[in-house]
C-alpha positions as CSV (number, residue, x, y, z in Angstrom):
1,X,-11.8,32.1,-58.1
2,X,-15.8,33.3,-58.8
3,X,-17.3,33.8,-56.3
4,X,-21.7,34.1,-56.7
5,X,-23.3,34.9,-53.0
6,X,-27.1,34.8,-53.1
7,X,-28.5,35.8,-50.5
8,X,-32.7,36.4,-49.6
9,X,-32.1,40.3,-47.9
10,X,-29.5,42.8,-47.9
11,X,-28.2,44.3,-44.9
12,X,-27.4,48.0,-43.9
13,X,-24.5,48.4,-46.2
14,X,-25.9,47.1,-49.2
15,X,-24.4,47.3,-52.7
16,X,-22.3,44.9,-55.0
17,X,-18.9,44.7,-53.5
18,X,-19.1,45.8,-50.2
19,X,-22.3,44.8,-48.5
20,X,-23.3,42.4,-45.7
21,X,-25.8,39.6,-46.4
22,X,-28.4,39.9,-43.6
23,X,-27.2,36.0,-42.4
24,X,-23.7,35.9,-44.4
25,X,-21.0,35.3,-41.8
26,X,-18.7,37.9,-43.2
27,X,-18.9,40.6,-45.6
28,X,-18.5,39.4,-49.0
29,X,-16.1,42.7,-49.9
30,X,-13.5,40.2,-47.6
31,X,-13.3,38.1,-50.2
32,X,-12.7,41.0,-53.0
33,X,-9.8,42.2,-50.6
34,X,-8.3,39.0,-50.8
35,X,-8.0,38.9,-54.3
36,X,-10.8,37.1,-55.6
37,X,-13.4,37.8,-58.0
38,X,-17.2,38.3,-56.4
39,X,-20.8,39.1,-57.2
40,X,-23.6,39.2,-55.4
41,X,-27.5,38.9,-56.3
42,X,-30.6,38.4,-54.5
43,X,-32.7,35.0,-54.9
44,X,-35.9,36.8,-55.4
45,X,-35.7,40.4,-57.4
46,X,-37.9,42.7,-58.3
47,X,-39.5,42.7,-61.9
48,X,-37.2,43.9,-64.7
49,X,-34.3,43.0,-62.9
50,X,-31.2,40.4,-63.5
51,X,-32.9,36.6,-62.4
52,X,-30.6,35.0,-60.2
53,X,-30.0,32.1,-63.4
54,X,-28.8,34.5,-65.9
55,X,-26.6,35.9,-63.5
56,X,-25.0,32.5,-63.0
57,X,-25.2,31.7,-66.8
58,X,-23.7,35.1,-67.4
59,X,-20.7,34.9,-64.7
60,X,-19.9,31.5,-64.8
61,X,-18.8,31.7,-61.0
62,X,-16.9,28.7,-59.5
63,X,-18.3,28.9,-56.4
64,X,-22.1,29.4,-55.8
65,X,-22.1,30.6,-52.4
66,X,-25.9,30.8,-50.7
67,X,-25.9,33.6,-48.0
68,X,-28.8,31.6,-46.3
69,X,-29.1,27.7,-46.6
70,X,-32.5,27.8,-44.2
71,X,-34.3,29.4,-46.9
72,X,-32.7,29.3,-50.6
73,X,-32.5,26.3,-52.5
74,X,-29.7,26.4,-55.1
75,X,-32.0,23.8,-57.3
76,X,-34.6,26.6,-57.6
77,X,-31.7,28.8,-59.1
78,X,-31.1,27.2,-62.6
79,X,-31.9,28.2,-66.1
80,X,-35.7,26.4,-66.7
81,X,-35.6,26.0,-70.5
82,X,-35.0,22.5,-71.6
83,X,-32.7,23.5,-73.9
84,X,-30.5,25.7,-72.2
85,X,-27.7,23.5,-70.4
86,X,-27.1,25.4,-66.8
87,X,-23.7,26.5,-66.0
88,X,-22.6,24.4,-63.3
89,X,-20.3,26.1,-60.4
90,X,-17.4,23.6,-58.9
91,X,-18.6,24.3,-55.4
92,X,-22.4,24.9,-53.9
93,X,-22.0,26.4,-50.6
94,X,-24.9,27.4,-47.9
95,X,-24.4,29.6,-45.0
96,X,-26.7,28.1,-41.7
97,X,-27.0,30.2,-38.6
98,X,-28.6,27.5,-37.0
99,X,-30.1,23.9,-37.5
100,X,-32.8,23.2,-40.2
101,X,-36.3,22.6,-40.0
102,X,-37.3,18.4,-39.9
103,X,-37.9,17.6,-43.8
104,X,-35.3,20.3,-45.1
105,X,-33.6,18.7,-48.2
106,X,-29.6,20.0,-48.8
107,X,-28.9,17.8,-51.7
108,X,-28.4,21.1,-53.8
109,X,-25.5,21.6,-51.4
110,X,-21.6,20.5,-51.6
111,X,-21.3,21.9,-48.9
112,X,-23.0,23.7,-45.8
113,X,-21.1,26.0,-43.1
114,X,-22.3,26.3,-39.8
115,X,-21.4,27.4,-36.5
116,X,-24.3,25.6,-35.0
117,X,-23.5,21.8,-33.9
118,X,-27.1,20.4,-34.1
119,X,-26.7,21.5,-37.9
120,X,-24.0,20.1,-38.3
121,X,-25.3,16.7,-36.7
122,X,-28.0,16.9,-39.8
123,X,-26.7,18.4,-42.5
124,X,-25.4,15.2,-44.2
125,X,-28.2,13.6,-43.4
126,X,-30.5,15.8,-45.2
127,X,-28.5,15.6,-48.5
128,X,-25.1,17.6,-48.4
129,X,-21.8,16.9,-50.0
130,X,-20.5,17.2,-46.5
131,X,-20.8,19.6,-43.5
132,X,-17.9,22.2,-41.8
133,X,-18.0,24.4,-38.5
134,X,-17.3,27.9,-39.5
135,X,-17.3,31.0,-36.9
136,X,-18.7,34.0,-38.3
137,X,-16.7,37.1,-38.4
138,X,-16.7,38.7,-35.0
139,X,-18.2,42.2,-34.3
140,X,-16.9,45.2,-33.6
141,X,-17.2,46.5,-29.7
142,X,-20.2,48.8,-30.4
143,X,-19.2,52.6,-28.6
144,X,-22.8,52.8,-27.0
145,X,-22.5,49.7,-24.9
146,X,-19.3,50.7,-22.7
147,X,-19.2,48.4,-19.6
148,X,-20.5,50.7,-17.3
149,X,-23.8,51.4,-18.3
150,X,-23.7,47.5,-19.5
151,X,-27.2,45.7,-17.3
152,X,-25.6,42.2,-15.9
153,X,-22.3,42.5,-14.0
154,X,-21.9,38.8,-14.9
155,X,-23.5,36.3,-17.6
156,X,-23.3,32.7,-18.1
157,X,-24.7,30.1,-20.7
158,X,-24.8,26.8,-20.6
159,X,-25.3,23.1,-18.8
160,X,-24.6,22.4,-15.5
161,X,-24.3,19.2,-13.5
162,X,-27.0,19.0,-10.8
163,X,-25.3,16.5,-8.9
164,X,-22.5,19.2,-8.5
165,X,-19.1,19.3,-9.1
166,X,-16.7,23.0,-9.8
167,X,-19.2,23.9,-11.9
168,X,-22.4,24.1,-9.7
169,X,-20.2,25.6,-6.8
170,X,-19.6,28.8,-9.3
171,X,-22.9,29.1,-10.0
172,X,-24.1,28.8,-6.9
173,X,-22.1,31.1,-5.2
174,X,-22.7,33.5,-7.7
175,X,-26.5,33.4,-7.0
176,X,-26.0,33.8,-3.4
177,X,-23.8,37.2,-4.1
178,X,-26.3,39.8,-4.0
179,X,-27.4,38.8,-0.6
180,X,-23.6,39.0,0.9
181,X,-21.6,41.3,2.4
182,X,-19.5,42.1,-0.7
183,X,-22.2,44.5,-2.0
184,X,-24.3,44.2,-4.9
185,X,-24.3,41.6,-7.4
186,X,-26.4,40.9,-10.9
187,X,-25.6,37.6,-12.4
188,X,-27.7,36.3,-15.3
189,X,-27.8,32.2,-16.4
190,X,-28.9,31.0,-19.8
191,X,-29.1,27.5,-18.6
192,X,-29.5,24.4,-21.0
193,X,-29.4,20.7,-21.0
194,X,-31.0,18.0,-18.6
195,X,-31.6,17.9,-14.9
196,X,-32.9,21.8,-14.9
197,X,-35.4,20.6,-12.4
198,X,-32.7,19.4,-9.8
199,X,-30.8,22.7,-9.7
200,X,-30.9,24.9,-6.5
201,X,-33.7,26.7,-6.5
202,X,-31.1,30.2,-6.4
203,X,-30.2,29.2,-9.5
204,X,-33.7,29.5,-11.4
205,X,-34.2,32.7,-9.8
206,X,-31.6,34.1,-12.3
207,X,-32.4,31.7,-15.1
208,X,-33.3,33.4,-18.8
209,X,-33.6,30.1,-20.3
210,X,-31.5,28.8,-23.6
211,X,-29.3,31.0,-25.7
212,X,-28.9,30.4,-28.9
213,X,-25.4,31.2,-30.8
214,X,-26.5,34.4,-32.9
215,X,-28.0,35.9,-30.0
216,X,-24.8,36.2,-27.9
217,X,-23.0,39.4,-28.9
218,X,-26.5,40.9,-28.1
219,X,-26.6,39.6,-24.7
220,X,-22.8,40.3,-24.3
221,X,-23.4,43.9,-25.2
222,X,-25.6,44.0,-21.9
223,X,-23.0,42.5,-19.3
224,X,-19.6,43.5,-18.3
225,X,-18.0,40.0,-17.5
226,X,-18.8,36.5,-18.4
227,X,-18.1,33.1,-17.1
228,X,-16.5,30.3,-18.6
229,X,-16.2,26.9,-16.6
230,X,-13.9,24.4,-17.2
231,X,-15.8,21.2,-18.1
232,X,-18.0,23.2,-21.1
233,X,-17.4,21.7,-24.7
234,X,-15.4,23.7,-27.2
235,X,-18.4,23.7,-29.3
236,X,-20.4,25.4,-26.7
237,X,-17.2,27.1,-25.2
238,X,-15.9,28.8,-28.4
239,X,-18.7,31.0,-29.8
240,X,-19.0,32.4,-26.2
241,X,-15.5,33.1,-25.9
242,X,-15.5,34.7,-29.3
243,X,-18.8,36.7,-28.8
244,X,-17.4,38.0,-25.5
245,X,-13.8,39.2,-25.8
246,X,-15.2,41.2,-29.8
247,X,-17.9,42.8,-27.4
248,X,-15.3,44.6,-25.0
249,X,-16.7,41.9,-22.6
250,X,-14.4,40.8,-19.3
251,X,-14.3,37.1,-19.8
252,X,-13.6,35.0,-16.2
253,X,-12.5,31.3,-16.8
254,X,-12.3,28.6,-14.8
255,X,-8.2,27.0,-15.0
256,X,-8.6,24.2,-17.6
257,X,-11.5,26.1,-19.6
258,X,-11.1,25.9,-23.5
259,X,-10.2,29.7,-23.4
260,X,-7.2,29.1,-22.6
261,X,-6.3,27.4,-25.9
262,X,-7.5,30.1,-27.6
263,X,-6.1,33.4,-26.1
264,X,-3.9,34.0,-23.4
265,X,-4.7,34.1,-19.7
266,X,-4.2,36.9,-17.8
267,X,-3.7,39.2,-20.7
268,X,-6.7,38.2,-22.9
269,X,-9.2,37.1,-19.7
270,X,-8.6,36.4,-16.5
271,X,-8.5,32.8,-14.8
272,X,-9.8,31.9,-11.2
273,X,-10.0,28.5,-9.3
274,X,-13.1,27.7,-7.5
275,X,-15.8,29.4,-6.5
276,X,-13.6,32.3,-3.7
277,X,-11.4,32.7,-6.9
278,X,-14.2,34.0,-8.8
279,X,-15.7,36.4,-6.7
280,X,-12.5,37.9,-5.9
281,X,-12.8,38.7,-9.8
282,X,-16.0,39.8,-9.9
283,X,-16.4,42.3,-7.1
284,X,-12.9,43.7,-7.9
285,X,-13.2,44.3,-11.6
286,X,-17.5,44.8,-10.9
287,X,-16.9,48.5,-11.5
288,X,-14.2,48.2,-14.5
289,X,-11.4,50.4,-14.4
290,X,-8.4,50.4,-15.8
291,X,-7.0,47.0,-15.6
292,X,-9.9,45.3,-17.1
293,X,-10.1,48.0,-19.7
294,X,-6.6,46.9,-20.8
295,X,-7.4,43.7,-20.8
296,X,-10.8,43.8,-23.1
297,X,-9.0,46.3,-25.1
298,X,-6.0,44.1,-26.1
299,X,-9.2,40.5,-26.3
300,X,-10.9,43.0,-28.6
301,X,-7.8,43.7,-31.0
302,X,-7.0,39.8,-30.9
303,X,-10.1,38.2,-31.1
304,X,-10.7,40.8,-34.7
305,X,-7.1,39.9,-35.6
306,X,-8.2,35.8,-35.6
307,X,-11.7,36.0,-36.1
308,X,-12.7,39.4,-37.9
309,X,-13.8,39.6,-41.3
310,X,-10.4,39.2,-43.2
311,X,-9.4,36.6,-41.0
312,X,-13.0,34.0,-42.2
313,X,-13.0,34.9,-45.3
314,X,-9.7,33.7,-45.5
315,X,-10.1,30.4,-44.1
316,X,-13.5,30.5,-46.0
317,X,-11.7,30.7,-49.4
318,X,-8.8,27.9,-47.9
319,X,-11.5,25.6,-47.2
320,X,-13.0,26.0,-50.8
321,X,-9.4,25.4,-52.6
322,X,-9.3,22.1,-50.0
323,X,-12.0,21.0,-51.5
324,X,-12.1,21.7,-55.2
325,X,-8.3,22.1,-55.9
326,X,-6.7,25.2,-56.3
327,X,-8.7,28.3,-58.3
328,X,-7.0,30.8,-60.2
329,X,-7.6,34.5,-58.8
């Protein structure tokens, strides 16, 4: 398989086979690792330089894989003499880190990858082939964010029920904390959805407002636990649980959350029932220590096992050979 990224920017580690596309979802050298055949080019160059349509008339990739869907168009990308007859790539793919601006027109896509469910809501709609959630690769636990000189003690994002429910008991609690007995207590919300207004007025007092999915690992960076309740959907669920366990973050789950389908309690997070449950967690693992340590250490080595570079770009390519039929490395 031929694999073409375009991509608008070039991160840090730019260069051919081994750089990261400023919004790519994994390093493109994953790909090479696996056995495949890659380039990589940027949609707007410099004068002098290799336009993006000779490259694809010169490598004839089977796959045209656009590093940013929000802001290249793959139309834009083919040779513009009449007479010339484009080479045509088996698959168009786009990268979205988050949903598309109204009037955005896909049909240059096959295909579009995104992590963000309101994208994927529109992505057909708007002209592509067809639309897949994809996790980006997960980052590495960066040394200079250790847990305890992290900022929150305790972070969580999402909706909550205003008419209450196991949910609004956590949270409530939690916002309560710093004024108990138990010592202190920093807790952080990213609250979302309807009914904000009808929340507990403790609540709001901790309230940063809606998080998107590529800001969480740097808000998990900045807190040593997060929360997980049981009734959250795995499409807001999963990214959390992923951005928390790669950032050396302590996650705390509610029994019957969606982590527990993805890792394994008590050795990958920890699990509580009801609001006592959780902070009995909290205020015993507030300072870290050497249990939690083991247990974000061994979350860190799985969640990079399942969802580390290596790991998406080999579903990436599995998705592509799904589609297309088998390519020949």
């Amino acid at each position: 398989m031929r694999i073409l990224q375009v991509v608008e920017e070039t991160g840090p580690e730019a260069g051919p086979e081994a750089g990261m596309a400023a919004d790519a979802p994994f390093p493109i050298s994953a790909l090479a690792e696996l056995g495949y055949e890659v380039d990589r080019c940027l949609a707007a160059l410099p004068g002098g330089e290799e336009p993006p349509a000779l490259r694809i008339a010169r490598l004839r990739p089977d796959v045209l894989w656009i590093g940013d869907a929000l802001r290249t168009d793959p139309r834009l990308l083919s040779v513009s003499e009449p007479s010339s007859q484009p080479w045509r790539p088996r698959l168009t793919v786009g990268w979205a880190a988050a949903a598309p601006a109204p009037g955005t027109d896909w049909s240059g896509f096959d295909l579009i990858l995104s992590g963000d469910p309101l994208c994927l809501e529109q992505a057909v709609a708007l002209g592509a082939g067809r639309a897949v959630r994809f996790h980006p690769a997960c980052l590495p636990r960066p040394p200079e964010t250790e847990p305890s000189s992290r900022r929150w003690d305790i972070v969580f994002r999402g909706a909550v029920d205003p008419k209450g429910g196991s949910g609004l008991d956590c949270l409530r609690e939690l916002a309560k904390a710093p004024l108990g007995f138990r010592g202190e207590c920093d807790p952080t919300f990213f609250l979302s959805g309807d009914g904000l207004g009808d929340l507990p007025a403790g609540l709001h007092l901790y309230d940063q407002g809606e998080l998107a999915d590529r800001d969480l690992p740097g808000v998990m960076a900045d807190s040593r636990m997060a929360l997980l309740l049981r009734d959250q959907p795995p499409a807001e669920a999963e990214p959390f649980v992923v951005a928390a366990l790669s950032a050396g973050t302590l996650l705390l789950a509610e029994q019957g959350s969606v982590a527990e389908r993805l890792f394994e309690p008590d050795r990958d997070f920890l699990r509580f029932t009801g609001p006592a449950g959780l902070l009995d967690l909290l205020y015993r693992h507030r300072e870290g220590g050497e249990a939690a340590g083991a247990i974000t250490g061994r979350a860190a080595l799985r969640c990079a096992e399942r969802y580390g570079a290596a790991a998406r770009a080999a579903e990436f390519a599995a998705l592509l050979e799904a589609i297309a039929g088998p390519f020949l490395r």
